[in-house]
C-alpha positions in Angstrom: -34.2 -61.9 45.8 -35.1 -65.5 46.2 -34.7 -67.6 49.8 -36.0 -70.3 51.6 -38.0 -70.6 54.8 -37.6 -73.3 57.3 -39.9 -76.0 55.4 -38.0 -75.5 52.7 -40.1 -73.7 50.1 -38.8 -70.5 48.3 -40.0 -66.9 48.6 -38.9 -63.5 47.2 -38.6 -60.3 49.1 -37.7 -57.2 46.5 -36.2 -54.0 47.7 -36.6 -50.9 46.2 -32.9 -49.6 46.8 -29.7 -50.8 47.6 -29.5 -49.9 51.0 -32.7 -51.3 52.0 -31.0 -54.3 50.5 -27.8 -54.4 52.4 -29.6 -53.9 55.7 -31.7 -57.0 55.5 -28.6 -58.9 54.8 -26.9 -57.6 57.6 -30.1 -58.1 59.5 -29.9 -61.8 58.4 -25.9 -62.2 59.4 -27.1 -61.2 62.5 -25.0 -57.9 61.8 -25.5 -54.6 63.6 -24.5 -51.8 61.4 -24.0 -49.2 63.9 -21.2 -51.4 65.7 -20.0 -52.9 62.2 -18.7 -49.8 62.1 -16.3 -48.3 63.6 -16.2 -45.2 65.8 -14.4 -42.5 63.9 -12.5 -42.9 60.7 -8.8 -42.3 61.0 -7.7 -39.4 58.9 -5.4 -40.2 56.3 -2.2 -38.6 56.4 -1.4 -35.5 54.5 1.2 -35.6 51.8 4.2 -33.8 51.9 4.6 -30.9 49.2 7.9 -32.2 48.1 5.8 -35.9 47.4 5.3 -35.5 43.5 8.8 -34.6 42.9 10.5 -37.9 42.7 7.8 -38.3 39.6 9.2 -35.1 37.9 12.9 -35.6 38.0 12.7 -38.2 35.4 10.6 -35.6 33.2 13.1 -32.5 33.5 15.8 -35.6 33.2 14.5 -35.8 29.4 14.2 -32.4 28.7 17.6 -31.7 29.5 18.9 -34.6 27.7 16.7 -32.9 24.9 18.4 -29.7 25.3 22.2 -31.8 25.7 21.2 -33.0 21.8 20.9 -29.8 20.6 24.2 -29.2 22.0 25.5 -31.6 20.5 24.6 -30.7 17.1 25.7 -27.2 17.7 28.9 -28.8 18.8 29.6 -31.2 15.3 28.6 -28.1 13.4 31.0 -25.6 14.9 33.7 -28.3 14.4 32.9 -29.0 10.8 31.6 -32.3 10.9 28.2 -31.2 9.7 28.4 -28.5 7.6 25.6 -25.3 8.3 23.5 -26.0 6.9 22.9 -29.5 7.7 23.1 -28.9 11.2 20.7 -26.3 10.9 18.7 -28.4 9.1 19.0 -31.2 11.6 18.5 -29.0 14.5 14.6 -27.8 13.2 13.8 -31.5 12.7 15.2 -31.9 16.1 12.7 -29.5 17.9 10.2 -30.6 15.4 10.0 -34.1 16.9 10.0 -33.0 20.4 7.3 -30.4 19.6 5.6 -34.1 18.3 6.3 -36.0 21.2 4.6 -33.1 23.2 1.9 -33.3 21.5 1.6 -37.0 21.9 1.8 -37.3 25.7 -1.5 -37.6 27.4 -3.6 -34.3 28.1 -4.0 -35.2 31.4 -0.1 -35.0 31.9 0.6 -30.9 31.6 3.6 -30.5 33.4 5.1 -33.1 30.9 3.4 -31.6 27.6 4.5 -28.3 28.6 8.1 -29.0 29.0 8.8 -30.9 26.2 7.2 -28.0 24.2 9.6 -25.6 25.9 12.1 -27.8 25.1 11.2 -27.7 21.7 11.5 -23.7 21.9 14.5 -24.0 23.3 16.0 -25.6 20.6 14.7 -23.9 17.6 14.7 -20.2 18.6 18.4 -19.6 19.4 19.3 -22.5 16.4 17.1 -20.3 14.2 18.2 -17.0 15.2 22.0 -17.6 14.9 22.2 -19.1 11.5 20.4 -15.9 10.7 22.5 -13.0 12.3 25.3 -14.9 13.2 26.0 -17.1 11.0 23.9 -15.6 8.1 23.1 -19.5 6.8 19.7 -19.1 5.7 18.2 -16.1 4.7 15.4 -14.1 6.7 12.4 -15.3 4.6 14.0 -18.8 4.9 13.8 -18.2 8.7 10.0 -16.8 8.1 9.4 -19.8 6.9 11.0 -22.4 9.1 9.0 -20.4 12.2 5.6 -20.6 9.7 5.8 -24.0 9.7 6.9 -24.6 13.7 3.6 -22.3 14.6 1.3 -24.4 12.0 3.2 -27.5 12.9 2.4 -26.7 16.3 -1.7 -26.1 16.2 -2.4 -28.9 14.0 -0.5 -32.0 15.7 -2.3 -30.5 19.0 -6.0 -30.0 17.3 -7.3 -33.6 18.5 -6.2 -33.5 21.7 -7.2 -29.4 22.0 -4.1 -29.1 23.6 -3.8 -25.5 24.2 -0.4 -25.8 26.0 1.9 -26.8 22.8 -0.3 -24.4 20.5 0.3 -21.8 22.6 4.2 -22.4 22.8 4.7 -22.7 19.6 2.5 -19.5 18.8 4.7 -17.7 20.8 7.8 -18.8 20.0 7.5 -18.4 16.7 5.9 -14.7 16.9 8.5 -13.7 19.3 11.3 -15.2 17.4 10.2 -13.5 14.3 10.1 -10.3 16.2 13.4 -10.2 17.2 14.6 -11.2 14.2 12.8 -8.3 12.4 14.7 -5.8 14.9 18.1 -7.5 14.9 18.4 -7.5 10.4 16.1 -4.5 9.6 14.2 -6.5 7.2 10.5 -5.9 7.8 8.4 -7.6 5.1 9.4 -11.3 5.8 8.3 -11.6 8.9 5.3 -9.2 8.7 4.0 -11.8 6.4 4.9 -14.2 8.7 3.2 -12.5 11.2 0.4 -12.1 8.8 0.0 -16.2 8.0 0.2 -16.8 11.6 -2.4 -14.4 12.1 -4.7 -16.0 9.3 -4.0 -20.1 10.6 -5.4 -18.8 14.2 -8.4 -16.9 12.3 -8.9 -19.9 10.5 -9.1 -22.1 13.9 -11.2 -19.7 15.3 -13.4 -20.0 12.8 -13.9 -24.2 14.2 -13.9 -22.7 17.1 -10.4 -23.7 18.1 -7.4 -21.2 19.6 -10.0 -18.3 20.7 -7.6 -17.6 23.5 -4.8 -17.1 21.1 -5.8 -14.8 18.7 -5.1 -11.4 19.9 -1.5 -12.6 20.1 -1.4 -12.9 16.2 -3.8 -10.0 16.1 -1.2 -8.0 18.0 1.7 -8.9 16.1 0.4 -8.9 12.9 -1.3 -4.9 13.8 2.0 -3.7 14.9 4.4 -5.0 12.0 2.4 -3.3 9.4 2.0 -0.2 11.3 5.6 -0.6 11.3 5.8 -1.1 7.9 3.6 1.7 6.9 5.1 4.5 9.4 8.8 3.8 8.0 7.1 4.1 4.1 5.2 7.3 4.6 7.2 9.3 7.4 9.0 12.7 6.2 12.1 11.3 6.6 12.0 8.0 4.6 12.8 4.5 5.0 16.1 4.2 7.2 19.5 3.5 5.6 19.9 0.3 7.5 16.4 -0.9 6.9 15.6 -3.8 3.7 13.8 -1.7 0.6 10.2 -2.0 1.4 8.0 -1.7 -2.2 5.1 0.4 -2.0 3.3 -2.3 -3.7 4.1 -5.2 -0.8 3.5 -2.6 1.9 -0.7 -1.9 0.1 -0.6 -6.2 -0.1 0.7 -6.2 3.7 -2.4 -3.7 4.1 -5.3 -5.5 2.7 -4.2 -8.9 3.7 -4.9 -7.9 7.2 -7.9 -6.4 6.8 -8.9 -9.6 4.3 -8.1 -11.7 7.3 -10.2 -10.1 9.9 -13.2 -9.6 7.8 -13.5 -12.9 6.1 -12.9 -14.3 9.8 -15.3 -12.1 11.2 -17.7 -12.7 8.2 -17.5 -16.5 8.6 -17.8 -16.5 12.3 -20.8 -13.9 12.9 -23.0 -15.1 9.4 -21.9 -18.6 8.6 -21.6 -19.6 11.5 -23.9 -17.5 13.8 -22.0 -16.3 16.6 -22.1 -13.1 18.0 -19.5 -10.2 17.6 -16.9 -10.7 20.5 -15.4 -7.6 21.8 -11.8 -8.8 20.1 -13.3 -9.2 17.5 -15.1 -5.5 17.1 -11.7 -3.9 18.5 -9.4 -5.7 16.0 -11.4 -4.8 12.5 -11.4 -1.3 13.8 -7.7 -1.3 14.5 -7.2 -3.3 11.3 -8.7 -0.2 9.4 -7.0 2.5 11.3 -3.6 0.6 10.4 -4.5 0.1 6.7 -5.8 4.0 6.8 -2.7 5.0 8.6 -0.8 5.3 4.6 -4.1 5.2 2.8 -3.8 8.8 2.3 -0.5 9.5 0.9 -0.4 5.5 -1.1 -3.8 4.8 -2.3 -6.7 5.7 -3.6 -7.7 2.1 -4.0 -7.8 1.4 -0.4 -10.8 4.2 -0.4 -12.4 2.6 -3.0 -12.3 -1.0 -1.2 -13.1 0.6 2.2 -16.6 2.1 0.0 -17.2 -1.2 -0.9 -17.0 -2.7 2.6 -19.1 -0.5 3.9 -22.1 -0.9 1.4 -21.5 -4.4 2.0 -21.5 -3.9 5.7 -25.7 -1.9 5.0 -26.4 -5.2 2.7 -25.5 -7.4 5.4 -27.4 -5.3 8.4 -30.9 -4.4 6.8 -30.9 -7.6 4.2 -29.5 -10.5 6.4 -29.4 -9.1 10.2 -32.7 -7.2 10.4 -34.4 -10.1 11.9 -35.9 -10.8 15.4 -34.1 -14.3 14.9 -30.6 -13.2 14.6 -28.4 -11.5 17.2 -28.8 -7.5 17.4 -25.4 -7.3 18.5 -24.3 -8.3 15.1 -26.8 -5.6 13.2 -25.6 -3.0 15.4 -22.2 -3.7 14.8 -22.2 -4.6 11.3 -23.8 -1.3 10.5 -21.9 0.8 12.8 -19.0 -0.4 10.8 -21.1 0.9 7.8 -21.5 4.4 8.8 -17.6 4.8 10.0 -16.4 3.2 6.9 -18.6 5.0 4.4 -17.0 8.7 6.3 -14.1 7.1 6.2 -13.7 6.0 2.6 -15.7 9.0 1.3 -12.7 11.6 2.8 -10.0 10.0 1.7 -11.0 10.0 -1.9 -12.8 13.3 -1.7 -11.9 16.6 -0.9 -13.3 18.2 2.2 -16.2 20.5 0.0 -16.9 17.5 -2.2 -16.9 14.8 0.8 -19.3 17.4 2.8 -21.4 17.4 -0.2 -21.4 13.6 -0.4 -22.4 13.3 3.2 -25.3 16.0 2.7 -26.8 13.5 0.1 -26.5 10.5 2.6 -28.1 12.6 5.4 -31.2 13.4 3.3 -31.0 9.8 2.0 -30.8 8.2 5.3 -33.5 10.1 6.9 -35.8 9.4 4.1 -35.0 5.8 3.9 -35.6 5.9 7.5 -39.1 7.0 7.7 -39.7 5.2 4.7 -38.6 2.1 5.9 -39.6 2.6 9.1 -36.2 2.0 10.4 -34.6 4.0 13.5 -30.7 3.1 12.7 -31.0 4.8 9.2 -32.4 7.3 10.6 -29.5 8.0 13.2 -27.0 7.5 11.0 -28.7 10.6 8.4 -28.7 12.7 12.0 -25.0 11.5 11.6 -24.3 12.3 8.2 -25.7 15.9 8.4 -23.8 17.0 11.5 -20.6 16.1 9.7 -21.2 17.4 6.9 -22.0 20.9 8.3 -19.3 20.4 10.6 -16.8 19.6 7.6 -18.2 22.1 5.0 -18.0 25.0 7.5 -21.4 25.8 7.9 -21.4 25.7 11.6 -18.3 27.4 12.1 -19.3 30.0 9.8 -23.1 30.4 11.5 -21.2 30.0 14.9 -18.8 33.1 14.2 -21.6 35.4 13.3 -24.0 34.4 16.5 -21.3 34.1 19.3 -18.2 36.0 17.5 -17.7 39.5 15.7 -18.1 38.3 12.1 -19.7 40.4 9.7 -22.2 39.5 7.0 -21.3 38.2 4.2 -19.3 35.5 5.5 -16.6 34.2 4.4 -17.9 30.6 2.6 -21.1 32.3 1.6 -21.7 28.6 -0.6 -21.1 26.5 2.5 -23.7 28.5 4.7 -26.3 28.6 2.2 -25.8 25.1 0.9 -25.9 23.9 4.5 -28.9 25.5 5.5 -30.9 24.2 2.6 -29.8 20.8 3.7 -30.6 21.4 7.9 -33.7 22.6 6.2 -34.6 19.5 4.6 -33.6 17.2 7.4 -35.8 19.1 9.6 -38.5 18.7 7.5 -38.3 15.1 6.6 -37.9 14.1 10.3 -41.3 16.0 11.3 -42.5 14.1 8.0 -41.9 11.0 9.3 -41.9 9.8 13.1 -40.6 6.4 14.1 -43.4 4.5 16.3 -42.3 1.8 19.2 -39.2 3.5 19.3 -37.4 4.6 22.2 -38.0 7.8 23.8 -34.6 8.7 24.4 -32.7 8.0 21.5 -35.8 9.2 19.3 -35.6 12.8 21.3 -31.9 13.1 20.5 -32.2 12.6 16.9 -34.9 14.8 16.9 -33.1 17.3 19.2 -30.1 17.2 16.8 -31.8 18.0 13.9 -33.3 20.8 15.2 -30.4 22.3 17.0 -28.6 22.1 13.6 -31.6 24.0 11.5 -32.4 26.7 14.5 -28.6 27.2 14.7 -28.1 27.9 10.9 -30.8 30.3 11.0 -30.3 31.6 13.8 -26.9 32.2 12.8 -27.7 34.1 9.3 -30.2 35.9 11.2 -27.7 37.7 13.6 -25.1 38.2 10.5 -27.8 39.8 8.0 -29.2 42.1 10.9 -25.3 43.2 11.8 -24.3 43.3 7.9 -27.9 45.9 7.6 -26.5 47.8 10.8 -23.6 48.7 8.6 -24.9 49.2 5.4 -27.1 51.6 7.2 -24.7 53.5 9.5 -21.8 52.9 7.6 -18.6 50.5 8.4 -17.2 52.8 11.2 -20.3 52.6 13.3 -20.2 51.5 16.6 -19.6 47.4 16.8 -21.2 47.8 20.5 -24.6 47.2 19.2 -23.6 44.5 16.7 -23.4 42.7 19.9 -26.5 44.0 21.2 -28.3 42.3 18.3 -26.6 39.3 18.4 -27.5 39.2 22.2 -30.9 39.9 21.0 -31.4 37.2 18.8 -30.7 34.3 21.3 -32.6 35.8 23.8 -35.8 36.5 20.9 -34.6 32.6 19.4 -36.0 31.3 23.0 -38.5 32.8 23.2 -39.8 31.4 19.7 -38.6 28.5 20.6 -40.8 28.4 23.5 -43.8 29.1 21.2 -43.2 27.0 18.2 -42.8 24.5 20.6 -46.6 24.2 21.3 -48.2 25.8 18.0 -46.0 24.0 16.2 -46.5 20.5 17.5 -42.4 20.2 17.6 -41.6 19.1 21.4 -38.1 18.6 20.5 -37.7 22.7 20.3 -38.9 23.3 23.6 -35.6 21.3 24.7 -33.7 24.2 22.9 -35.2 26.9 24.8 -32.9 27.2 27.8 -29.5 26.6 26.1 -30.4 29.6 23.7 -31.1 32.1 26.8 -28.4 30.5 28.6 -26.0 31.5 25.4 -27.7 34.6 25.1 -27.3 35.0 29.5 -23.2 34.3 28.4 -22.8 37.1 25.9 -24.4 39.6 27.6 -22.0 39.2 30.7 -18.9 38.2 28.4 -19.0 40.3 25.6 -22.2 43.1 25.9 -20.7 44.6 29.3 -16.8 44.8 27.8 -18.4 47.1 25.1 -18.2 50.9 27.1 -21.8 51.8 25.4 -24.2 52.3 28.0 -26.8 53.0 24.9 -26.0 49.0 23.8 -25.7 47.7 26.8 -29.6 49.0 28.2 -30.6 47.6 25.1 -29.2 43.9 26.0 -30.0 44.2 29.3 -34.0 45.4 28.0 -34.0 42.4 26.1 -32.7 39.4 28.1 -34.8 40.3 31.2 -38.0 41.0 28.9 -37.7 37.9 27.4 -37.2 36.4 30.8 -40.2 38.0 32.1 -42.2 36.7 29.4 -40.7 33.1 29.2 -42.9 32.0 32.5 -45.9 32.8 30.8 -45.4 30.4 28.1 -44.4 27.7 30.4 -47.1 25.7 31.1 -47.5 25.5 27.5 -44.1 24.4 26.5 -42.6 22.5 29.5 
């Protein structure tokens, strides 16, 4: 800053900060800082809690005043000066412009915003709900209507502001009005579409990423009306006497307009836009399906065929667009679990159970191939997937499971289903010692290994024990003792471990070796639960000689196989 010495001429001192600078004024005024200052600060006196009230009282003065106009239109109606339907008329425009003027106070003001938006709801719910039941003025998709445009009324005068406060009141409002409308006439399909359009304005926000907070409260509604809707269709006893006709035909567009809503949401949000799945948003399309599956049985075939088609689109979208280290792997993981749980889904309701399992055995083979082929882990857990439930459906483990552990005799009883299902466990097996998945890890690659395996050994094990039993009798005849039918089956477990514990090693299969205790420890649990009930003391040395040879030999072969 420029001065001037005694004689007159000017000079500049510059200071690198503004305190430096106040300091040398001060030191020029001849100013000390330390006793400019005074001691201690008072401290300023604390307001009392009741000080912001005389600022509200005009506020709640207004919204009663609000509330005392609605009164007053109620009043002119009931006296016939306005007929119904002009005062119900008058009345929505009436909350409608205090929803507006809530919407136009300042953000910073919430106590303000949020009770002229209650007043708002204060005026339309009970006006609305009235000249329905009461009244009977308008009609209940009239109503649906009126509370359709309050709730969209309501998110878009609020969307520059992101007011979240009148959104959410008029969200709710019109959702609960429309629920206890639905309960108090019986007439369900008005204001599950209402629920429905709700539902698809705050999917449609979300998508700008506006109203994430509110959408499980459309989600919820809209979820439980069509449940609703779909339980009082299909249950045995029929749609209620009391109840509005619900056509089959509105009840499937109820169905797939939810599920349109939350996959084109989710579709926009996770591959247009490039979020990740959200938890709500993972929970709700699998809730949406379960609802729409809850009549798909008993309505339509139709809903199998478009659940197929989502879940081929669902494989497109994982292993085309997702299988990248650039994109999130939350999103592949969920897009094709959806795959897998749709494509069982879909495939059983428009198959039988045979034809589904044989469906399924295709996909396992198909999947594990593909896997390997690709060199792609999740296709091959989801073959692993595919086989167990199809041997699990087509009765190939029940039927191998009765003649190891029960007192089935050979041949079974689905001859087909065993057979068919060991050729495919067979063929699994092989193509997943075929091809090994590098950089993988070691956990989840042993349990798909593991499962594989256990489902092959099992089979064979399985037809093993039921053509040595079935032999048993063809040789001794069918009234021989069944004493050592259970010695053999004993015998096979305990013999199955102890190939297990060989193969293990010779075989270059590490998997089996994790299969060799839980076969003695099955053949350990028939011996005591079934061997020593049998009152043969010929059969029961026999499973006794077997289990502890084998468990005298098993140590040998553990440094090998461990």
């Amino acid at each position: 800053m420029p001065c001037r010495n005694r004689s007159g001429k000017r000079w500049s001192v510059r200071f690198a900060n503004s305190p430096q600078r106040v300091a040398y004024l001060e030191q020029l005024a001849g100013v000390n800082a330390q006793e400019a200052l005074p001691a201690e600060l008072p401290e300023a006196p604390a307001e009392h809690p009741l000080a912001e009230m005389p600022g509200m009282l005009p506020v709640i003065g207004r919204s009663l005043l609000g509330l005392a106009g609605a009164y007053l239109l109620r009043a002119l109606t009931e006296s016939g000066t306005l007929s119904v339907q002009a005062g119900v008329g008058a009345g929505i425009v009436y909350a409608l412009a205090w929803l507006f003027w809530a919407a136009r106070t300042p953000a910073t003001e919430r106590v303000k915003t949020a009770l002229a938006s209650l007043t708002a709801v204060l005026v339309l719910c009970p006006l609305l709900f009235e000249a329905t039941t009461r009244f009977q003025a308008i009609r209940p998709w009239t109503a649906a209507s009126v509370l359709l445009v309050f709730a969209v009324f309501g998110m878009a005068i609020s969307w520059r502001k992101s007011l979240l406060i009148v959104s959410t009141f008029a969200t709710v409002a019109a959702l609960g009005t429309a629920a206890a409308l639905l309960l108090a006439t019986h007439d369900v399909l008005p204001f599950t579409f209402l629920f429905l359009a709700v539902a698809a304005a705050i999917e449609a926000s979300a998508c700008l990423q506006h109203w994430l907070s509110e959408r499980w409260l459309g989600a919820t509604a809209a979820d439980l009306s069509v449940l609703l809707a779909t339980w009082l269709v299909t249950n045995p006893h029929g749609l209620p006497p009391s109840y509005a006709p619900i056509p089959h035909e509105w009840l499937l567009a109820a169905q797939v307009t939810l599920l349109a809503i939350y996959l084109c949401s989710t579709i926009i949000r996770t591959l247009l836009r490039g979020f990740s799945f959200t938890t709500f948003e993972t929970a709700q399309c699998a809730l949406a399906f379960a609802v729409s599956f809850s009549g798909g049985f008993t309505m339509a075939p139709g809903m199998a065929v478009f659940v197929l088609v989502c879940a081929a689109a669902c494989y497109l979208v994982s292993f085309a667009l997702l299988d990248r280290e650039d994109t999130p792997s939350r999103n592949f993981y969920t897009y094709s679990t959806f795959a897998i749980l749709l494509t069982l889904a879909g495939t059983r309701i428009l198959l039988s159970g045979t034809m589904a399992a044989a469906v399924w055995s295709v996909l396992a083979i198909t999947g594990i191939c593909l896997g390997g082929w690709f060199v792609r882990l999740t296709l091959h857990l989801h073959g692993g997937i595919y086989l167990i439930v199809a041997l699990a459906s087509s009765g190939a483990l029940r039927e191998a499971t009765d003649l190891l552990l029960g007192s089935a005799l050979w041949p079974s009883e689905h001859p087909v289903a065993l057979w068919s299902g060991l050729a495919t466990a067979t063929v699994a097996f092989a193509l997943a010692a075929r091809f090994r998945i590098p950089g993988t890890p070691s956990k989840i690659r042993q349990a798909f290994r593991i499962a594989i395996a256990a489902s092959f050994v099992w089979l064979v094990a399985g037809i093993v024990a039921g053509m040595l039993t079935g032999g048993y009798h063809i040789v001794f005849g069918p009234a021989a003792s069944h004493a050592y039918c259970a010695t053999m089956r004993t015998g096979v477990l305990a013999g199955l471990s102890l190939l297990l514990a060989w193969a293990s090693t010779h075989l270059d299969r590490p998997e089996l070796s994790r299969l060799v205790y839980p076969a003695l420890l099955l053949g350990g649990y028939r011996l005591v639960a079934t061997d020593l009930h049998q009152g043969n003391t010929g059969a029961l040395f026999l499973s006794l000689l077997l289990v502890g040879s084998v468990l005298t030999m098993l140590p040998r072969l553990k440094k090998s196989w461990s």
